[in-house]
VOBA-1610 file (N, C-alpha, C; in pm, whole numbers, padded with zeros to 5 digits, always signed):
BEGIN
Unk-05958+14619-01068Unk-05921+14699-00951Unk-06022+14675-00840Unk-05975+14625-00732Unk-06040+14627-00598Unk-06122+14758-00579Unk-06208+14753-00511Unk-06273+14855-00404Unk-06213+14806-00269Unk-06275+14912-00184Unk-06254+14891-00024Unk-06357+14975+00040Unk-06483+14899+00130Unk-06525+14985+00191Unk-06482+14926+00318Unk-06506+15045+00384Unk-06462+15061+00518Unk-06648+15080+00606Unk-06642+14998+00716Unk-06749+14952+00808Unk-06770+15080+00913Unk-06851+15118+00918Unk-06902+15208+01097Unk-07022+15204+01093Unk-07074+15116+01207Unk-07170+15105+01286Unk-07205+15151+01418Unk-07346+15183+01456Unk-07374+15216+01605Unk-07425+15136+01670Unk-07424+14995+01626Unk-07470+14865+01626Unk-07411+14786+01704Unk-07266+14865+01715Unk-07201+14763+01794Unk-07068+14888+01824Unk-07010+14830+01902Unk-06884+14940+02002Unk-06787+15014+01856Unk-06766+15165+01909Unk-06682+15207+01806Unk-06511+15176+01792Unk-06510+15163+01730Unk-06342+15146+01741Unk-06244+15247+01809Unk-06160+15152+01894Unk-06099+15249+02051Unk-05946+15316+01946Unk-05938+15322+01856Unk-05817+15359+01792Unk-05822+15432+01623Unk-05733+15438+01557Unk-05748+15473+01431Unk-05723+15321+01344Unk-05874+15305+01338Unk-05890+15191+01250Unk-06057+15179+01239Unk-06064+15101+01142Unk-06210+15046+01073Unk-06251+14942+01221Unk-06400+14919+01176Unk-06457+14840+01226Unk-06447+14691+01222Unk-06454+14715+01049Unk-06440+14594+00965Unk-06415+14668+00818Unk-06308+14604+00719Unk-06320+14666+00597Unk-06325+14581+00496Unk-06424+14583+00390Unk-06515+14528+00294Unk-06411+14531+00198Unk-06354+14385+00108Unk-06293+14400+00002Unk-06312+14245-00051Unk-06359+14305-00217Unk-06332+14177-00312Unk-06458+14064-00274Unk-06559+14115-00169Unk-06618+13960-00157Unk-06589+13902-00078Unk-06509+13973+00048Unk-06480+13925+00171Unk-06512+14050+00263Unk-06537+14054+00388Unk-06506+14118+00506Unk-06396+14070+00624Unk-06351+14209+00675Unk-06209+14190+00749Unk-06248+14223+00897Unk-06292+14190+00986Unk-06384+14284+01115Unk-06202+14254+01178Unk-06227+14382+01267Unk-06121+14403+01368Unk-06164+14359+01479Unk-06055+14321+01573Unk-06136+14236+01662Unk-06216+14262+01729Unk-06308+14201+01798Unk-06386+14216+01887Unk-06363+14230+01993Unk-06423+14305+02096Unk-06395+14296+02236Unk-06527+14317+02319Unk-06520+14264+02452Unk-06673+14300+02503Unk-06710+14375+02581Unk-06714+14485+02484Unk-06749+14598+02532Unk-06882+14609+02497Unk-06965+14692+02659Unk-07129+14690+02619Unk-07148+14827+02537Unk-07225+14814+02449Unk-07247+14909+02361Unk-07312+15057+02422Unk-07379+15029+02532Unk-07373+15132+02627Unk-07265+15221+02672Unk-07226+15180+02779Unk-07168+15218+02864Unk-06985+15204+02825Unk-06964+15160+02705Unk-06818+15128+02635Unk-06734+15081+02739Unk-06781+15007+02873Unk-06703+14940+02915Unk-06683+14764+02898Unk-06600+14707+02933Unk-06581+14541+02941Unk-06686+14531+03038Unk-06787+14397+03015Unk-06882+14328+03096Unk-06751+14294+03185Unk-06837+14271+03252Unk-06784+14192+03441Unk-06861+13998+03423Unk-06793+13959+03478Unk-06757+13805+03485Unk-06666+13716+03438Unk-06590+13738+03365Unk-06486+13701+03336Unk-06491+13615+03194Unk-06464+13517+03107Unk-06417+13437+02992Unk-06548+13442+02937Unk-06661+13377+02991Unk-06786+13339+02986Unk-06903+13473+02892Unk-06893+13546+03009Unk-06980+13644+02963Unk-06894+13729+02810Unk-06757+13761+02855Unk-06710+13841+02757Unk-06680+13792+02639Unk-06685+13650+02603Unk-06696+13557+02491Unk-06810+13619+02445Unk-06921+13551+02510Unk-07071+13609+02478Unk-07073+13784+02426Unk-07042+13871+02461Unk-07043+13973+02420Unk-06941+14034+02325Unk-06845+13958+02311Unk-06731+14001+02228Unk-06799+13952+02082Unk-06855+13823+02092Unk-06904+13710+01940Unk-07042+13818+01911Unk-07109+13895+01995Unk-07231+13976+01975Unk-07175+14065+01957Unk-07066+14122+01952Unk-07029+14301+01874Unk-07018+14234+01742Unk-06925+14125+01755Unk-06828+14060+01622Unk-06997+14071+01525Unk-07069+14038+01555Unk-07175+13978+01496Unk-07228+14097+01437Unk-07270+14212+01512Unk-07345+14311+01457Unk-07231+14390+01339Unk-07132+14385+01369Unk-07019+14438+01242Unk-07060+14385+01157Unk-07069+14219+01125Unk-07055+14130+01034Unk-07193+14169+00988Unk-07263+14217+01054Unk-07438+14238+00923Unk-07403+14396+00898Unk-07356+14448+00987Unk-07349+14591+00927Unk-07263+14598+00787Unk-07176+14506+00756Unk-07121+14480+00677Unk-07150+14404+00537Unk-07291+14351+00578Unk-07335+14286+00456Unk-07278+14112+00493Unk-07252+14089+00554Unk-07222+13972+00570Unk-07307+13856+00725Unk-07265+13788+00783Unk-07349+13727+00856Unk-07271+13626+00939Unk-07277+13565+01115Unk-07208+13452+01176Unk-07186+13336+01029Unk-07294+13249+00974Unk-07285+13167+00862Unk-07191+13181+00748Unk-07173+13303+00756Unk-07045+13340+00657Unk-06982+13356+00661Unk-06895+13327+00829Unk-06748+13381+00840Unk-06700+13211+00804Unk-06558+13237+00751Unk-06457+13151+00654Unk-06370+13148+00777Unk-06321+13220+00878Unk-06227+13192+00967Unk-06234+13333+01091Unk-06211+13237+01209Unk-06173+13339+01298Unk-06044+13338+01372Unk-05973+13424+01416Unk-05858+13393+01536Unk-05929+13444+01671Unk-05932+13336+01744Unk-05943+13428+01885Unk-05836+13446+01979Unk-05799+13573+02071Unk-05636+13540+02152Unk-05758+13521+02273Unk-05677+13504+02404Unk-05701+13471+02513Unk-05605+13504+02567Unk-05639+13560+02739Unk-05538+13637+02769Unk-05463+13486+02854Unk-05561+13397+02887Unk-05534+13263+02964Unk-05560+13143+02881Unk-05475+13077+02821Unk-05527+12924+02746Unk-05628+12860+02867Unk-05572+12896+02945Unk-05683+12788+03061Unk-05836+12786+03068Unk-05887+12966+02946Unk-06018+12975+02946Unk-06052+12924+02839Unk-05998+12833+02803Unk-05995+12796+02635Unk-06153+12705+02592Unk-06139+12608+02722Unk-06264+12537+02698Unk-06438+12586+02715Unk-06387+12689+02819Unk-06540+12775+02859Unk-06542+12889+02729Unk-06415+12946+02708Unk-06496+13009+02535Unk-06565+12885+02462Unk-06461+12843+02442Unk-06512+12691+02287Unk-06677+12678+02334Unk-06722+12675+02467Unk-06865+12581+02456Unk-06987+12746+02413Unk-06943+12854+02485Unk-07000+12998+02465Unk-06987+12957+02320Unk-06848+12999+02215Unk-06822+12987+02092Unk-06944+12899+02027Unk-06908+12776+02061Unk-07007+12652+02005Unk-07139+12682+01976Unk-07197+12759+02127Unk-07337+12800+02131Unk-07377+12901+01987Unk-07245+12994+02011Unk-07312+13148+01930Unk-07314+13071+01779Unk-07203+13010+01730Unk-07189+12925+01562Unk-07303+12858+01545Unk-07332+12759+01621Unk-07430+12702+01564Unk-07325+12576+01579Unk-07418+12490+01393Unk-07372+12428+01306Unk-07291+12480+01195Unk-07261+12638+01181Unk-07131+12683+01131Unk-07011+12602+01200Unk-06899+12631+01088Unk-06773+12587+01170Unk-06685+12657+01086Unk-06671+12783+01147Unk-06527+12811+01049Unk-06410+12797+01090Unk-06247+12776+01007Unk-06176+12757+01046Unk-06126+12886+01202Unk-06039+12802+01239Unk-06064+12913+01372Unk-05850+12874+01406Unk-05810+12960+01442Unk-05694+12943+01520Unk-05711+13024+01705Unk-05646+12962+01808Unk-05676+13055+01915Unk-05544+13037+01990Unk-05488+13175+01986Unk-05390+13199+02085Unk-05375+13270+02197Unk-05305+13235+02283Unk-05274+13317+02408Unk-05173+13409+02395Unk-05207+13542+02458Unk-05159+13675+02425Unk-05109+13744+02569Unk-05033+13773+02568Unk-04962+13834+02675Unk-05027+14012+02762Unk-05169+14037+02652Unk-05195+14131+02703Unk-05293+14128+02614Unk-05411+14226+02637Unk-05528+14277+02512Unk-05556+14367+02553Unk-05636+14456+02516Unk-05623+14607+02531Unk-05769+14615+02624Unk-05724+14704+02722Unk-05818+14734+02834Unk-05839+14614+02941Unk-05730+14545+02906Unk-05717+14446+02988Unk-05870+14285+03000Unk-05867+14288+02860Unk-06034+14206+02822Unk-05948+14051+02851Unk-06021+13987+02846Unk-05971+13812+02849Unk-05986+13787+02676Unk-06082+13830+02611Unk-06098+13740+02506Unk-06102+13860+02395Unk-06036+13857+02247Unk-06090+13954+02184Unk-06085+13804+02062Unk-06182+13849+01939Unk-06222+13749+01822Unk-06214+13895+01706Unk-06128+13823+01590Unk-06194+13836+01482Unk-06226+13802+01388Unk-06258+13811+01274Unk-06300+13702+01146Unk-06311+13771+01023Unk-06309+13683+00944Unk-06334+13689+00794Unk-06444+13611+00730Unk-06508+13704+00683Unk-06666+13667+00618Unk-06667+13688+00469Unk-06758+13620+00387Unk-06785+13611+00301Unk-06926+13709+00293Unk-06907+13844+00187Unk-06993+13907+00187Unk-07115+13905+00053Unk-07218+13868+00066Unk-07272+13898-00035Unk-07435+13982-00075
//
């Protein structure tokens, strides 16, 4: 029989709805997506693809240790985009935050994201 824990951190933005942060099962983590919101002030940074990549992959990130897990250990991410056209200025932000990680990744364009963000990410990590 599975467990399930369920993630809350002050580490990184609380979740804008009725849902987990990220929820812990079997030896994996599930983070909900990210968005870049400053942990302050719970609003979206200002600049557009660039910065909010950068801050969306830094919430994603602090879930993923609050969780017992780590960037090196995520197995896959999806990112949407509210514009394919910002596709290449995430990828090089993206590139920066991974490293020499590479997890599988799918990225689609989305007709809307909530609070009106350009970029939200989430992933699946390997927890141990």
């Amino acid at each position: 029989m599975s467990s399930l824990r369920h993630t809350k951190t002050d580490t990184a933005p609380a979740a804008i709805g009725p849902y987990s942060q990220a929820v812990v099962a079997n030896g994996f983590v599930f983070t909900a997506g990210s968005l870049a919101f400053d942990l302050k002030t719970m609003e979206l940074v200002e600049g557009g693809i660039v910065p909010q990549t950068r801050q969306a992959l830094k919430n994603m990130k602090a879930v993923l240790e609050a969780s017992g897990s780590s960037l090196d250990k995520v197995v896959k991410t999806t990112v949407f985009l509210k514009d394919m056209n910002d596709f290449a200025e995430m990828n090089k932000v993206y590139s920066e935050v991974f490293g020499d990680s590479r997890p599988a990744r799918s990225a689609v364009e989305v007709a809307r994201l909530p609070r009106d963000a350009v970029v939200e990410i989430e992933a699946v990590g390997l927890v141990q």
